[in-house]
C-alpha positions as CSV (number, residue, x, y, z in Angstrom):
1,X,31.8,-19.2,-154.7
2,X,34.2,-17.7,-157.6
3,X,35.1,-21.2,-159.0
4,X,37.5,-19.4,-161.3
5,X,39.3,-17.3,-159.0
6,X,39.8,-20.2,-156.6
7,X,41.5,-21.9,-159.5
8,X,43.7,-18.8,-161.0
9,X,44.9,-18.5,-157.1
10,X,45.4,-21.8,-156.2
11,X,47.2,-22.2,-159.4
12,X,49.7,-19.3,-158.3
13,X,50.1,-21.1,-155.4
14,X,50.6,-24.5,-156.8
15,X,53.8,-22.7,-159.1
16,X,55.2,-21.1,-156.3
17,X,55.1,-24.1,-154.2
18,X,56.7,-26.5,-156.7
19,X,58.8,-23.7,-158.4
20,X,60.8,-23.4,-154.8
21,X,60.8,-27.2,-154.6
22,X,62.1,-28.4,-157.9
23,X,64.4,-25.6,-159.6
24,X,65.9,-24.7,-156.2
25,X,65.8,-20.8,-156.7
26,X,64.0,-19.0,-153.7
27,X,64.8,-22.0,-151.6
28,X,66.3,-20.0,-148.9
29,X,62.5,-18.5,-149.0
30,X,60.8,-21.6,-148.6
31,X,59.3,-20.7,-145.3
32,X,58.4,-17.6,-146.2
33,X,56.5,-19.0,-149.5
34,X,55.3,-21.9,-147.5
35,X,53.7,-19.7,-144.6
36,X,52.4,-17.3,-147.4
37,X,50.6,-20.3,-149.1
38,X,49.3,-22.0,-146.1
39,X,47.3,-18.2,-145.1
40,X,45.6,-18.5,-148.1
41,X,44.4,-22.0,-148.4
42,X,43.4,-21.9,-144.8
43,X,41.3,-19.0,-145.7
44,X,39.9,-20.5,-148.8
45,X,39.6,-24.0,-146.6
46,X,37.8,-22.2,-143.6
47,X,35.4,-20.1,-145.8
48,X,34.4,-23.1,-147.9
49,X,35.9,-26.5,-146.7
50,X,38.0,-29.1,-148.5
51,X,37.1,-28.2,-152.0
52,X,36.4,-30.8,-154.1
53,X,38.0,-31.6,-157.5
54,X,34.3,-31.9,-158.9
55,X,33.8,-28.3,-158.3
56,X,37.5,-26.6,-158.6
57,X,39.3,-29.4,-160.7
58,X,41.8,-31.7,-159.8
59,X,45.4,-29.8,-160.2
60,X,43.7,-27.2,-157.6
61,X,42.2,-29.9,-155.5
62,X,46.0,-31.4,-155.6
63,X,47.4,-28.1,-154.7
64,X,45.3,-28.0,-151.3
65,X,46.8,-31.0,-150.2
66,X,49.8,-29.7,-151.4
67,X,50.2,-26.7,-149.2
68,X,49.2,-28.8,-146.3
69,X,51.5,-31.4,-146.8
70,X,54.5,-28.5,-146.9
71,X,53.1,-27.4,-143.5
72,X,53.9,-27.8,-140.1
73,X,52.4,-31.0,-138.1
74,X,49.5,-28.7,-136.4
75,X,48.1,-27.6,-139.4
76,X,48.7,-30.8,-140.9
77,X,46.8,-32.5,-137.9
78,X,44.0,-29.8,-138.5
79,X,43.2,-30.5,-141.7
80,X,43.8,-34.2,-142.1
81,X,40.2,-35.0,-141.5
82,X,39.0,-32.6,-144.0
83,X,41.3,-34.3,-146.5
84,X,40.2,-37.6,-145.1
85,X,36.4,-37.1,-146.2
86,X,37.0,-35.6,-149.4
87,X,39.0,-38.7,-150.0
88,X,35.4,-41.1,-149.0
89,X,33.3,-38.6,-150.9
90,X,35.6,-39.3,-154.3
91,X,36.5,-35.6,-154.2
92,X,40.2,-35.6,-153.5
93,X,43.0,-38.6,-154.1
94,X,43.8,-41.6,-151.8
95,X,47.3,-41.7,-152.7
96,X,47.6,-37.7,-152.0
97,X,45.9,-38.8,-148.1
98,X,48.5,-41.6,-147.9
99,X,51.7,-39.2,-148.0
100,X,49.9,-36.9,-145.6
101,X,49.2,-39.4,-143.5
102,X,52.7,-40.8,-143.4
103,X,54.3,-37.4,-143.3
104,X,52.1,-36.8,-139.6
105,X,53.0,-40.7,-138.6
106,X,56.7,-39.7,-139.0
107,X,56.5,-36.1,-137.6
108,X,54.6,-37.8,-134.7
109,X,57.4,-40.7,-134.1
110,X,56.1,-43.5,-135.2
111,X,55.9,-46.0,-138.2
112,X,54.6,-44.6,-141.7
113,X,52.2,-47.1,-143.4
114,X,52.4,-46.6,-147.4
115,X,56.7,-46.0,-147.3
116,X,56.2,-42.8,-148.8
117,X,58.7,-40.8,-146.4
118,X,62.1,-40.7,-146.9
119,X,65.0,-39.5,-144.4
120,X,68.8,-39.1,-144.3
121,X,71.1,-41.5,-142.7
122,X,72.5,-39.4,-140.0
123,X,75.7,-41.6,-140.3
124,X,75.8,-41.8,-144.2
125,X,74.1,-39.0,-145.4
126,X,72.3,-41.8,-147.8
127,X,68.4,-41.6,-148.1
128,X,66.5,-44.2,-146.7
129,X,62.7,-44.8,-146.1
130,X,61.3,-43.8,-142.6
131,X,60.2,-47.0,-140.4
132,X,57.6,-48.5,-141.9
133,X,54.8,-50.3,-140.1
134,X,54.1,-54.4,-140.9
135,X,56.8,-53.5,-143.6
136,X,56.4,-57.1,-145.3
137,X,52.7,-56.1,-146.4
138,X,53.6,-52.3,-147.7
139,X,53.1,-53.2,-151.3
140,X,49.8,-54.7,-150.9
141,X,48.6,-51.2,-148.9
142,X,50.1,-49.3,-151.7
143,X,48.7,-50.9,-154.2
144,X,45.2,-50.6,-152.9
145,X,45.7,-47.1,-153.5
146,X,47.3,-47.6,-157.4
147,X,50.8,-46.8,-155.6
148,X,53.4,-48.3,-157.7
149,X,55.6,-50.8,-156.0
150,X,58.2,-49.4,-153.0
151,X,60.8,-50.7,-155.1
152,X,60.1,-49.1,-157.9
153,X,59.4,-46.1,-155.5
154,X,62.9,-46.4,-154.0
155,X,64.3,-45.9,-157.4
156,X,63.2,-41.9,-157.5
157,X,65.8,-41.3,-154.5
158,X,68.8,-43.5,-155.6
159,X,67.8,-46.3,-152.6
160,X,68.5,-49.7,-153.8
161,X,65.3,-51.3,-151.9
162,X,64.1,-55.0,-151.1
163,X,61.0,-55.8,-149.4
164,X,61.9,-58.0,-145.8
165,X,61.2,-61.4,-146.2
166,X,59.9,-61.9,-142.2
């Protein structure tokens, strides 16, 4: 394995991905980047597995779950338990798992567990967190995972949040 041609792709990868995302040019692209992405970290992922941030580093590591997270809800499905084990074997991040995981609960129609998801209003246009399960105990769950607190998370997307009470 070419360790360091992994990481000079996978970095490409990672600034294409977040270059789309947070400066907004080529967003009319996105899929096209997106599916471009998602070819080659399958290929890398089927040749070699989940890579590991002990043998490619973390910001590469981060960028697999990156792609994955961008992709549609099959591939997202596929590759969840990859993700999942590299997570047990100290090899990728819990808290990178948790957004997955509550991105495929919501694609899937049902409650997300860590809050990390968060929709439009279709009335108000205001964002608003995706239904989450046992919603009284969500800070507890993140914070297992060094999450900060949803409220504090809320803040990033201009929600005014309160944890229920019941």
């Amino acid at each position: 394995m070419d360790t360091a041609a992994i990481k000079a792709q996978l970095a490409i990868i990672h600034e294409r991905d977040q270059k789309t995302r947070s400066q907004g040019d080529s967003i009319e692209f996105a899929d096209y980047i997106d599916s471009c992405n998602q070819a080659q970290v399958e290929a890398l992922i089927s040749k070699y597995g989940w890579i590991g941030k002990s043998t490619i580093g973390t910001m590469a590591n981060y960028t697999l779950f990156l792609v994955i997270q961008h992709a549609d809800l099959p591939m997202q499905e596929k590759y969840f338990p990859l993700m999942e084990e590299s997570v047990r074997a100290g090899e990728s991040r819990a808290i990178d798992l948790a957004l997955l995981q509550d991105r495929i609960l919501m694609r899937q129609g049902k409650e997300q567990i860590y809050g990390s998801q968060v929709v439009f209003n279709k009335e108000t246009g205001a964002p608003e967190f995706y239904p989450i399960s046992d919603e009284k105990n969500v800070n507890v769950r993140r914070a297992s995972l060094g999450m900060e607190p949803l409220e504090e998370y809320a803040t990033h997307f201009g929600i005014d949040y309160k944890l229920p009470k019941d």
